[in-house]
DORORO-825685 format. One record per residue (C-alpha): residue in three letters; x, y negated, z; chain; residue number from 0. Coordinates in steps of 0.001 Angstrom, whole numbers, plus 500000, padded with zeros to 6 digits. Layout:
! DORORO-825685
["ALA", [X, Y, Z], "A", NUM]
...
***
This chain:
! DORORO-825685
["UNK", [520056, 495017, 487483], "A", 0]
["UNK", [517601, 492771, 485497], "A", 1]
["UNK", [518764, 492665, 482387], "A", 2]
["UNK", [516477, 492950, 479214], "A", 3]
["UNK", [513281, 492647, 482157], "A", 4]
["UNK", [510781, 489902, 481232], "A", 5]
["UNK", [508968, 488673, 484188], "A", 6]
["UNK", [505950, 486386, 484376], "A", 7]
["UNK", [505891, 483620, 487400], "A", 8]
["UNK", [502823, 482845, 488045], "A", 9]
["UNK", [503698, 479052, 490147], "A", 10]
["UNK", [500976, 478408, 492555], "A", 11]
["UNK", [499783, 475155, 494477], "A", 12]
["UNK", [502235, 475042, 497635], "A", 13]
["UNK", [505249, 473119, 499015], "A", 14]
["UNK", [507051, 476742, 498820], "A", 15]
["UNK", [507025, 475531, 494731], "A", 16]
["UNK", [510090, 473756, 495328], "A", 17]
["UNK", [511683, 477338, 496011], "A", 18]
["UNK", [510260, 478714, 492693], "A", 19]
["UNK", [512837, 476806, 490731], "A", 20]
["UNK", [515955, 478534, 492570], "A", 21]
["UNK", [514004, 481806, 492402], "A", 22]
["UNK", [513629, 481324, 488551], "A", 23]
["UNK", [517826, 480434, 488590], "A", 24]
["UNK", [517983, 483661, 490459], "A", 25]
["UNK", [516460, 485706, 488412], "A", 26]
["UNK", [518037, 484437, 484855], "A", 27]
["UNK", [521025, 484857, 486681], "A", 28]
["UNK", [520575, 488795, 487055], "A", 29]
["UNK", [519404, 488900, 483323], "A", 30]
["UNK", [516020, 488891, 483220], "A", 31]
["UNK", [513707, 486775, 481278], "A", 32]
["UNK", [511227, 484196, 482770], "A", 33]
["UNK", [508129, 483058, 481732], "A", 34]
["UNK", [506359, 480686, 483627], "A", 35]
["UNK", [503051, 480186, 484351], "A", 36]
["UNK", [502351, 476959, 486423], "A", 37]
["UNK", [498961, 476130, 488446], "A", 38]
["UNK", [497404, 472950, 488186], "A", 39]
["UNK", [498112, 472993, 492790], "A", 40]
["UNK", [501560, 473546, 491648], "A", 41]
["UNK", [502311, 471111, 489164], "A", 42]
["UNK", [501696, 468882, 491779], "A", 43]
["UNK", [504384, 469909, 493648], "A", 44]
["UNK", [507031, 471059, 490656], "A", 45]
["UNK", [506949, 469238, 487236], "A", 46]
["UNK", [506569, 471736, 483947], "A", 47]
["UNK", [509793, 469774, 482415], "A", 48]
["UNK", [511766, 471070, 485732], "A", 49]
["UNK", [510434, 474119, 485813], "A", 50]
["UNK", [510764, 474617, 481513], "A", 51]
["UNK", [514519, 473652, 481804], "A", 52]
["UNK", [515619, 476166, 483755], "A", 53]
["UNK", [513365, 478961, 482615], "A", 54]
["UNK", [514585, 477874, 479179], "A", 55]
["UNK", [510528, 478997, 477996], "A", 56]
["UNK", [508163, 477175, 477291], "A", 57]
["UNK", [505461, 476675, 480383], "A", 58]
["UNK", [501863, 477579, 480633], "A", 59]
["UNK", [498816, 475869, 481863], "A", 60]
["UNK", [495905, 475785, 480378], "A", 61]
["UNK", [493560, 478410, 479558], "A", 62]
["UNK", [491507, 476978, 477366], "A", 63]
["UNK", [494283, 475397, 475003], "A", 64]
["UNK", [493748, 476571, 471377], "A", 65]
["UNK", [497000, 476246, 469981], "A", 66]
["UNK", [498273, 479091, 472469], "A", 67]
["UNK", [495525, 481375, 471952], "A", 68]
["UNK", [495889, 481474, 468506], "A", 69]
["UNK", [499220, 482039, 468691], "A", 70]
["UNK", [499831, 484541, 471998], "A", 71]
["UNK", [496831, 484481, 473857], "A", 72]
["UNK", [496565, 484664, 477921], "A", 73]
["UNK", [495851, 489035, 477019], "A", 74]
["UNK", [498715, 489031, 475259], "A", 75]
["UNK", [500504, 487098, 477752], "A", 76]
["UNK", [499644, 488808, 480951], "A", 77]
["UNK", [500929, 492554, 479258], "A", 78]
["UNK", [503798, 491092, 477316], "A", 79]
["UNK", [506064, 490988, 480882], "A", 80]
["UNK", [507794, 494137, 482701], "A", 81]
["UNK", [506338, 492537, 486042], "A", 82]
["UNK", [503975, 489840, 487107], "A", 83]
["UNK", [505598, 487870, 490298], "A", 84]
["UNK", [503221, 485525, 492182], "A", 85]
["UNK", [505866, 482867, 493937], "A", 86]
["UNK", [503526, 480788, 496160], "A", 87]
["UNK", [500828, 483094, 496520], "A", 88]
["UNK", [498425, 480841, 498446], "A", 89]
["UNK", [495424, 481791, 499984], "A", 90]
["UNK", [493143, 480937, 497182], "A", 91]
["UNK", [494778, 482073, 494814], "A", 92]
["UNK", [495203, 485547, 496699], "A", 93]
["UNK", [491496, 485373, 497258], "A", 94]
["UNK", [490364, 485314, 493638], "A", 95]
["UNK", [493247, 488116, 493031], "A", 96]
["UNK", [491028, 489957, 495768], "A", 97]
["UNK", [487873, 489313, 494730], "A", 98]
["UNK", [487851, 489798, 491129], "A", 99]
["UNK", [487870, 486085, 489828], "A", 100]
["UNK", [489423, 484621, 487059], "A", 101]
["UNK", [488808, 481002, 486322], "A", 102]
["UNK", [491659, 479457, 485209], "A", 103]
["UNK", [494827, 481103, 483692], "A", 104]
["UNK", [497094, 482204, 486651], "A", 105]
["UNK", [493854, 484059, 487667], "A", 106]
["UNK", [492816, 485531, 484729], "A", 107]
["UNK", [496433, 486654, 483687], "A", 108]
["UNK", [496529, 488392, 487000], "A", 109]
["UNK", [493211, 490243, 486304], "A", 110]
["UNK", [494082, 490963, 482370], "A", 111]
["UNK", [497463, 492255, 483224], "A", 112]
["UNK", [498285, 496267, 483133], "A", 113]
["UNK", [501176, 495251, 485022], "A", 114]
["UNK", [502588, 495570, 488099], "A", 115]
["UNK", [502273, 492407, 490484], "A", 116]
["UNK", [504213, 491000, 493115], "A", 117]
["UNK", [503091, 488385, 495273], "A", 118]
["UNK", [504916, 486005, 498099], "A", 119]
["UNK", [502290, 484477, 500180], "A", 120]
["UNK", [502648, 480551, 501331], "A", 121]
["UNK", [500197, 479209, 503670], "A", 122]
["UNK", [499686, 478041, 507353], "A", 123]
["UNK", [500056, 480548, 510275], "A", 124]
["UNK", [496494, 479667, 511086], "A", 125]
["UNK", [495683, 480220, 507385], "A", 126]
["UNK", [497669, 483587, 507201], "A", 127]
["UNK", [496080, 485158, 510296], "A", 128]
["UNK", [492498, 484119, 509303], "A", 129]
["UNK", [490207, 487240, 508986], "A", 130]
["UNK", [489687, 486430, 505377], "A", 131]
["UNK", [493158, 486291, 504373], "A", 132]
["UNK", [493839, 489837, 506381], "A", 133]
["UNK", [490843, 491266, 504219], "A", 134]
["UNK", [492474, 490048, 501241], "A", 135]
["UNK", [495725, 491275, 501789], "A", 136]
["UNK", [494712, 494806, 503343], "A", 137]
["UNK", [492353, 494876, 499533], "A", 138]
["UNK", [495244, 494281, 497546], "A", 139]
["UNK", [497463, 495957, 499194], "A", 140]
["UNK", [495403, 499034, 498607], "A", 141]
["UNK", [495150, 498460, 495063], "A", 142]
["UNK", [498997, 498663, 494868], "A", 143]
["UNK", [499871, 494527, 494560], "A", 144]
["UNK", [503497, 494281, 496074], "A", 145]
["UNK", [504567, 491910, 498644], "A", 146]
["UNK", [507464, 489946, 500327], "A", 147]
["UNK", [506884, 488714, 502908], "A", 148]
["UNK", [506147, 486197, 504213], "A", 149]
["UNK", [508414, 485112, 506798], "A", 150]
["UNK", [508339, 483424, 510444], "A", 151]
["UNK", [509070, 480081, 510876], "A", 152]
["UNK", [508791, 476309, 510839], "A", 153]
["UNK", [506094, 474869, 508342], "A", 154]
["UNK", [505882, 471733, 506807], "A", 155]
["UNK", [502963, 470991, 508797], "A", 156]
["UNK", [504703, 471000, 511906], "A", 157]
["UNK", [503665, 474406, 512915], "A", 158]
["UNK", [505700, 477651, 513597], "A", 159]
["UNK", [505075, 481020, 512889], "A", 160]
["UNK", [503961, 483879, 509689], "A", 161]
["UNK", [503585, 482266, 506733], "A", 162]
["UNK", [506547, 480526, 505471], "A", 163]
["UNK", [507057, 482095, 501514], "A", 164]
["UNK", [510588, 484095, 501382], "A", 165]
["UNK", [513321, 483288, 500252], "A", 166]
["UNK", [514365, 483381, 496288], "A", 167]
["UNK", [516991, 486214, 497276], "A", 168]
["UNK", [514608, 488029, 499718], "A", 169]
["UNK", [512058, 487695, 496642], "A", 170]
["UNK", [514868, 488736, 494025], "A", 171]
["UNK", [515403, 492261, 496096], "A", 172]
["UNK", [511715, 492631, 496265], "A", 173]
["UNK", [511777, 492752, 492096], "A", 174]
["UNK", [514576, 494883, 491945], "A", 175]
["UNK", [512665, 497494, 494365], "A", 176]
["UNK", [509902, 496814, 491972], "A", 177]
["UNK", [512023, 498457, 489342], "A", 178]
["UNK", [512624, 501448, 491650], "A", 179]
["UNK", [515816, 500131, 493066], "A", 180]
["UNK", [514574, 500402, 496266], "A", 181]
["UNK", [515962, 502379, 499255], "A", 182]
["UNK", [513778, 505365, 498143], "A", 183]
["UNK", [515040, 505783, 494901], "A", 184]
["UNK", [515014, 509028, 493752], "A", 185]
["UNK", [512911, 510861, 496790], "A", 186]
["UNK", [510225, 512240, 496087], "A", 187]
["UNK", [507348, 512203, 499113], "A", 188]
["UNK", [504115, 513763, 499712], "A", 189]
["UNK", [501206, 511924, 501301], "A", 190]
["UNK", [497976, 513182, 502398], "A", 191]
["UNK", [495070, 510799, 502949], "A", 192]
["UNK", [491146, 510080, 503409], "A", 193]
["UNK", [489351, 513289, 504908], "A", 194]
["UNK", [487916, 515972, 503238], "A", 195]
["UNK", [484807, 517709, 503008], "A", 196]
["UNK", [483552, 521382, 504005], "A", 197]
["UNK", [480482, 521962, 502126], "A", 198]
["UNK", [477420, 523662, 503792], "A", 199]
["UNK", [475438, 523315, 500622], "A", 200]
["UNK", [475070, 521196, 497513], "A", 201]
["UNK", [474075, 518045, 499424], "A", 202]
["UNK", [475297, 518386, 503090], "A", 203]
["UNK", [479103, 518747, 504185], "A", 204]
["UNK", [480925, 518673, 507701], "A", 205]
["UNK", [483577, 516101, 507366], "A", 206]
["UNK", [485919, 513672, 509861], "A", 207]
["UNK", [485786, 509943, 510372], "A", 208]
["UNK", [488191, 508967, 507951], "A", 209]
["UNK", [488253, 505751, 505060], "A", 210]
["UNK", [491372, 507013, 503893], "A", 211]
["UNK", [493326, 503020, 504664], "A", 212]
["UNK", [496220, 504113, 506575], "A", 213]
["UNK", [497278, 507050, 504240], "A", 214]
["UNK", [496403, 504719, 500992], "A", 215]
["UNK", [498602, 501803, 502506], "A", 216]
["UNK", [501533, 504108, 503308], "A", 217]
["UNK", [501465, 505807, 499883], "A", 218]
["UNK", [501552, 502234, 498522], "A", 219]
["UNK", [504505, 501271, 500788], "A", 220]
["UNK", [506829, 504512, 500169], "A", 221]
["UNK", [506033, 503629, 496404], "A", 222]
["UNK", [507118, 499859, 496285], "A", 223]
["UNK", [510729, 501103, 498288], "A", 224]
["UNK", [511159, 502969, 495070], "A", 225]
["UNK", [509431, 506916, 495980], "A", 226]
["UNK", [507655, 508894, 493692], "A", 227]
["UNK", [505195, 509670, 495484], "A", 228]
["UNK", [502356, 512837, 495448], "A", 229]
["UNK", [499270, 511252, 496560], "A", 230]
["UNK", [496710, 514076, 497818], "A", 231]
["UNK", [493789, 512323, 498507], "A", 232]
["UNK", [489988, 513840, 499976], "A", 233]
["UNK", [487090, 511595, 499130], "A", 234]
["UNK", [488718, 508452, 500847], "A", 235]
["UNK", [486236, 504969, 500577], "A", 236]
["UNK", [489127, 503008, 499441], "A", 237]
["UNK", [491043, 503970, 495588], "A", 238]
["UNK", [494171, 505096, 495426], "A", 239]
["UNK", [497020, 502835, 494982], "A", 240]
["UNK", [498911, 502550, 491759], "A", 241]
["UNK", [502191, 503763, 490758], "A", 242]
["UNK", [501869, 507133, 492960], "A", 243]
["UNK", [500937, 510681, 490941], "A", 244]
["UNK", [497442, 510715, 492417], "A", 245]
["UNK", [495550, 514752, 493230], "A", 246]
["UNK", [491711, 514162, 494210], "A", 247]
["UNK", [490319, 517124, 496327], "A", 248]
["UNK", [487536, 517791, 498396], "A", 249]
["UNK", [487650, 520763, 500735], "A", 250]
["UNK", [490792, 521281, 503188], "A", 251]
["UNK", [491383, 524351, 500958], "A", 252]
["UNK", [492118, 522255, 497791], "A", 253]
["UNK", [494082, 520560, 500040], "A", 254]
["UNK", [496265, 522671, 501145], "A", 255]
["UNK", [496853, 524299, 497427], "A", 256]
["UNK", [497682, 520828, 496053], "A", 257]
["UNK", [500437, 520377, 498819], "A", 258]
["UNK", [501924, 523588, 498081], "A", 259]
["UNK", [502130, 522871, 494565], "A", 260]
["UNK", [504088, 519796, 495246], "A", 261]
["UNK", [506574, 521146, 497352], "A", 262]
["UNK", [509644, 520562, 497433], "A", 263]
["UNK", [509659, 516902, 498377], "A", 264]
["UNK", [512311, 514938, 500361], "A", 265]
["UNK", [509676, 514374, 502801], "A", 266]
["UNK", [506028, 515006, 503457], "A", 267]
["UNK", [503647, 512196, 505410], "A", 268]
["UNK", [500362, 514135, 506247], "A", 269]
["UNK", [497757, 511199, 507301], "A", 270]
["UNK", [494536, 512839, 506194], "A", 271]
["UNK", [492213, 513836, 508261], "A", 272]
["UNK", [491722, 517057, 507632], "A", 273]
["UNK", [488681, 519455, 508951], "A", 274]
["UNK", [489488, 521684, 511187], "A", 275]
["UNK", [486553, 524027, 510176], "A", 276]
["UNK", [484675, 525786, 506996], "A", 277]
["UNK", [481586, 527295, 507040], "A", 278]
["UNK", [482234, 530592, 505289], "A", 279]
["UNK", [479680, 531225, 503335], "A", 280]
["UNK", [478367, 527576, 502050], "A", 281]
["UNK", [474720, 527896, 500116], "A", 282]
["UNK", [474492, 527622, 496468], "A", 283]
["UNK", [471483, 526310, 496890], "A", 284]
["UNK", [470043, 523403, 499565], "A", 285]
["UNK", [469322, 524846, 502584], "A", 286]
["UNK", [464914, 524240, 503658], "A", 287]
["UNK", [463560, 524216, 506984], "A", 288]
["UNK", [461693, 526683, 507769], "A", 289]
["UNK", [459038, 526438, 510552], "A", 290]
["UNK", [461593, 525219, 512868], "A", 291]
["UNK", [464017, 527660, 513234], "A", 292]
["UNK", [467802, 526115, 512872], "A", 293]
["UNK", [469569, 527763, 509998], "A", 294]
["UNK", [472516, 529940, 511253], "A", 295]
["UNK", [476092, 528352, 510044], "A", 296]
["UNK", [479262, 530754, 511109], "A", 297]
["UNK", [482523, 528915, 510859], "A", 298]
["UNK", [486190, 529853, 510076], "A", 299]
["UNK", [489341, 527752, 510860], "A", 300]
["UNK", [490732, 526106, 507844], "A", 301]
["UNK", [494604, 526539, 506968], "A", 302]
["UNK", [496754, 524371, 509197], "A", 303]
["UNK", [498349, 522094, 506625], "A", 304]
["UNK", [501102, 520598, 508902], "A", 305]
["UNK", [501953, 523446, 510843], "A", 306]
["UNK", [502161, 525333, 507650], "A", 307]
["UNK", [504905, 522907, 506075], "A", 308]
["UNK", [506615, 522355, 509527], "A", 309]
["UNK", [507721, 526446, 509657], "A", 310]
["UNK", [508955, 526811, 506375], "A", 311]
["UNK", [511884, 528386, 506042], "A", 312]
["UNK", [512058, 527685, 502160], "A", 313]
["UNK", [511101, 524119, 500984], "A", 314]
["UNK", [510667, 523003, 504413], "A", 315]
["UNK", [511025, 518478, 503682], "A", 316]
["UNK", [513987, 517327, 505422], "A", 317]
["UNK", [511559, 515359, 507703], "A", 318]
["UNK", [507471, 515912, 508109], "A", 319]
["UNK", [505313, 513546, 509254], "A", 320]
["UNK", [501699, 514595, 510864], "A", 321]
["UNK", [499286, 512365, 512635], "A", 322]
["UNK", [497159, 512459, 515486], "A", 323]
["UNK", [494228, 511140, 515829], "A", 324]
["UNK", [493027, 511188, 519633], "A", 325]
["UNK", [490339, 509698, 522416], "A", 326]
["UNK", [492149, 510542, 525440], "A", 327]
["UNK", [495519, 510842, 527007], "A", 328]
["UNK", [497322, 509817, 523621], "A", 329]
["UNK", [500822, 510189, 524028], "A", 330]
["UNK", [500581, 513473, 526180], "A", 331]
["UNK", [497802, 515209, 523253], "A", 332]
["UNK", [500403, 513825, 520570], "A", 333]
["UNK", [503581, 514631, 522067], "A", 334]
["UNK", [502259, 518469, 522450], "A", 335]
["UNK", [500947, 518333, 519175], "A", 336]
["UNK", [504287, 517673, 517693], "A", 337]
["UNK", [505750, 520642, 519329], "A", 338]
["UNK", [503079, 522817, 518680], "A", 339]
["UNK", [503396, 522002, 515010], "A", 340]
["UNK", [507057, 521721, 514614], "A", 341]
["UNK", [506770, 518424, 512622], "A", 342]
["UNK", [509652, 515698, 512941], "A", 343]
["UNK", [507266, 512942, 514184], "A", 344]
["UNK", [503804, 512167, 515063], "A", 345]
["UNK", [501989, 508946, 514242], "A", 346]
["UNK", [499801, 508733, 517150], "A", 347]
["UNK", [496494, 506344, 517891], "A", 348]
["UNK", [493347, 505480, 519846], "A", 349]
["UNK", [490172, 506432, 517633], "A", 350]
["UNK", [487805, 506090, 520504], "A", 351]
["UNK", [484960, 503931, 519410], "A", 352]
["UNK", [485619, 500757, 521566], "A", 353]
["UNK", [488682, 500134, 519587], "A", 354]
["UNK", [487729, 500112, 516098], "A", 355]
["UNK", [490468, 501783, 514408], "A", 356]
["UNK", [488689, 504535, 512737], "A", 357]
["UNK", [487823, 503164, 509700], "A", 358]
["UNK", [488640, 499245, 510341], "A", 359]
["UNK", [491683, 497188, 508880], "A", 360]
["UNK", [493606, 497428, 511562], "A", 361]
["UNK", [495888, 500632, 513866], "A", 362]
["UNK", [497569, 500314, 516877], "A", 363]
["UNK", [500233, 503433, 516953], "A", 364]
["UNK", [502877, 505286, 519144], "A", 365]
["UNK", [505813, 506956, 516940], "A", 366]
["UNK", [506784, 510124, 518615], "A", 367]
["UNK", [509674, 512476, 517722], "A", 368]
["UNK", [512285, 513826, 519939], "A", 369]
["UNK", [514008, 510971, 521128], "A", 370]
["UNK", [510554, 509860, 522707], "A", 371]
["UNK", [507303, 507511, 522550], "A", 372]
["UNK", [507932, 504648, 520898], "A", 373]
["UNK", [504907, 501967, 521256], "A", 374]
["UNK", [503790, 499664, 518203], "A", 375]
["UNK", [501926, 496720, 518642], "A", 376]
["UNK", [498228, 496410, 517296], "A", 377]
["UNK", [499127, 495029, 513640], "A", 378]
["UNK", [497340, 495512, 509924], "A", 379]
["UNK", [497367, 499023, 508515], "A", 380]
["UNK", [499348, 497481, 505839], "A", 381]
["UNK", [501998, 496365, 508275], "A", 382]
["UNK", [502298, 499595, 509548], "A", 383]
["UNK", [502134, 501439, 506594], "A", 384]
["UNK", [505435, 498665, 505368], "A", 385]
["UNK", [507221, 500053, 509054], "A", 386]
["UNK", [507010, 503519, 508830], "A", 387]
["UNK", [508312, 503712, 505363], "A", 388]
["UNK", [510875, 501702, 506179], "A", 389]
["UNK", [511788, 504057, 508698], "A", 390]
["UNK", [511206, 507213, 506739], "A", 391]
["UNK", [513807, 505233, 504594], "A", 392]
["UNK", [516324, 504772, 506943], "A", 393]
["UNK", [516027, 508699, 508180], "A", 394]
["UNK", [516715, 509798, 504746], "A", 395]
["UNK", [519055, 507766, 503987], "A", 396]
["UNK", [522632, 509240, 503118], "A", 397]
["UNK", [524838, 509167, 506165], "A", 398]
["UNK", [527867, 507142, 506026], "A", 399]
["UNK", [531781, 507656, 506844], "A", 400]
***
C-alpha cells in the first residue's frame, strides 16, 4: 500500500528509538522509501550505522553540515518526502513543533516542510498529562499534525500509564490512513464550526461563545481516518486544520448557503455555534448615541441549519450530527433537542461558566441518539474529536454478511 511513498523519520531522543528500527523494517517492507533523520537525544539511544543499514539511506544529523547543503539542503529535504513521520515524538521536541522553533534539523525540517506530519509521542505519564504537553498537543492537533497514539502501559521508568510510543504496526496503519486508507475513505462529511456573527453595524455584531476547538479538532480527526471533509467555519479563534476543503463565513445566513451547497455528503457533523437571531435591518453605517435614548434593534430567527438537513427528504446524510450546548438539565434539553430536530445524535455538554468548557482545551460530553445517553469522561477536545469520528466511522461503515 506503500509502494513508490518516500517518508522522512524524523528519530527523536527516547528509549521508544529502539522501536524506530522495526518501524523503518516495516515500512520498507510495504514499499516505501525511508529517509532518516536522527536527533542528537536519539543517537544516543540508536546508532546512525544501525539505523543507515536498514533504511539502506544515508542518515541525517547535522544542520549546519556544508557538504549536505550544497548538495540537498534541509528545504529540499523536508518537501522531497510524501509524509513526514515523527517516531519518538518527545515532549521537547513536540514543544518546538508547537511553538514555532527550529534549532537544529529535526526541528527545522518539521517547520520547512509543506508536508503532512505524523507524530508518535514517547514520554512519562507524568510528562504526557502535564498542562504544557496538553497545550501542545491540542495546538498541533489543530493545525492538522497526525497522531498515534500513544499507548497505556509500563514505562521504563517504572511507571504505568499514557505515554508509552505505539507500536511499529499500530504506527504503520497510522501512515497508511495518512494516505487516505483510512476507514473513511471515500465519504465525504460536512463539519460546521466556530460561531458566527449577526452584524448590527460595521463594528458591533451579536455572536455566541464559541473558539471554534471542538469543531476544528473533529474536522481534523474525520480527515486523518481518510474523509474529505467540507469545513464551514464562522470566525473561529483557532485556523482551520489542513487537508479539509475549508468555506469561511460570517453570518448564520452564509452559513446555511455554504451547507447547502455541499450537500450531498455521507454525513454532516454540525458543531458550530450558530446564532439563533439576526437583526433585520443591520446599519450601513455605525450606530451614535444619541442623548440617551437606546437605539431600537428588531430581530428575526435565523434558518435552523440542523433541523433543516435533518427533514430532508432529498440529500438527507445517512447520519447528522448536531450539538447542544446547555447550562441546565443536560441530557433532558439534549435528548428533546434531538427529537425536535430529527438529527441521528446529539453531542451534548455543560457550558455553564464554573466548568470551563466554552472556549478551554478541554469537553466533557454525553452522546445521545436513540439507543440512549451515553456518558464520556472529561478528556481533551482532541480526544474527543479522535472518538466520535471513530464512531461516525463505524456507523457508516458497510454492513457485513
Amino acid at each position: 500500500m506503500l509502494a513508490g511513498k518516500r517518508i522522512l523519520l524524523i528519530i527523536g531522543g527516547g528509549i521508544a528509538a529502539y522501536k524506530s528500527l522495526d518501524l523503518i523494517r516495516r515500512l520498507k517492507e510495504r514499499g516505501a522509501a525511508v529517509v532518516p533523520v536522527l536527533t542528537k537525544g536519539g543517537s544516543e539511544f540508536v546508532t546512525p550505522l544501525s539505523v543507515s543499514a536498514l533504511a539502506g539511506h544515508k542518515v541525517y544529523q547535522d544542520l549546519f553540515d556544508l557538504t549536505e547543503e550544497a548538495e540537498m539542503g534541509h528545504i529540499q529535504l523536508s518537501r522531497s518526502a510524501a509524509l513526514v513521520v515523527v517516531a519518538p515524538a518527545t515532549a521537547d521536541l513536540m514543544a518546538k513543533m508547537a511553538n514555532g522553533h527550529a534549532d537544529d534539523l529535526a526541528s527545522t525540517l518539521l517547520m520547512a516542510t509543506d508536508k503532512r506530519v505524523l507524530v508518535a509521542p514517547a514520554m512519562n505519564v507524568r510528562m504526557w498529562d502535564h498542562p504544557a504537553t496538553q497545550r501542545n498537543i491540542a495546538t498541533l492537533a489543530g493545525d492538522g499534525v497526525l497522531f498515534s497514539g500513544p499507548n497505556e502501559g509500563d514505562m521504563a521508568c517504572g511507571e504505568y500509564g499514557p505515554g508509552r510510543m505505539s507500536e511499529p504496526l499500530e504506527i504503520v496503519a497510522a501512515v497508511e490512513r495518512a494516505f487516505g486508507n483510512g476507514p473513511l475513505k471515500g465519504k465525504r462529511i460536512i463539519v460546521t464550526s466556530g460561531p458566527t456573527h449577526e452584524p448590527i453595524d460595521p463594528v458591533r455584531y451579536i455572536a455566541n461563545r464559541s473558539s471554534g476547538a471542538q469543531g476544528t479538532a473533529i474536522a481534523a480527526a474525520l480527515a486523518n481516518l481518510g474523509a474529505d471533509v467540507e469545513f464551514v467555519t464562522g470566525p473561529a479563534d483557532i485556523p482551520p486544520p489542513s487537508g479539509v476543503n475549508v468555506v469561511k463565513v460570517q453570518s448564520a445566513a452564509e452559513m446555511h448557503q455554504a451547507v447547502m451547497n455541499a450537500l450531498p455528503a455521507d454525513a454532516g457533523v454540525f458543531a458550530a455555534a450558530v446564532a439563533d437571531w439576526r437583526v433585520v435591518s443591520a446599519s450601513s453605517s455605525k450606530i451614535k448615541k444619541d442623548n440617551g435614548k437606546l437605539p431600537t434593534l428588531t430581530f428575526a430567527e435565523n434558518a435552523d441549519i440542523l433541523a433543516e438537513v435533518s427533514q430532508l427528504t432529498d440529500n438527507r446524510p445517512p447520519l447528522v450530527v448536531g450539538f447542544a450546548a446547555e447550562t441546565e438539565d443536560v441530557i433532558a434539553h439534549a435528548t428533546a433537542k434531538r427529537e425536535r430536530k430529527g438529527c441521528d445524535w446529539i453531542v451534548a455538554n455543560d457550558v455553564s461558566p464554573e466548568t470551563g468548557i466554552m472556549g478551554g482545551k478541554e469537553n466533557a460530553v454525553t452522546l445521545i441518539s436513540a439507543d440512549g445517553a451515553e456518558e464520556w469522561p472529561r478528556m481533551s477536545k482532541t480526544e474527543v474529536a479522535r472518538r466520535l469520528a471513530e464512531r461516525i466511522a463505524a456507523a457508516l461503515a458497510p454492513e457485513k454478511g
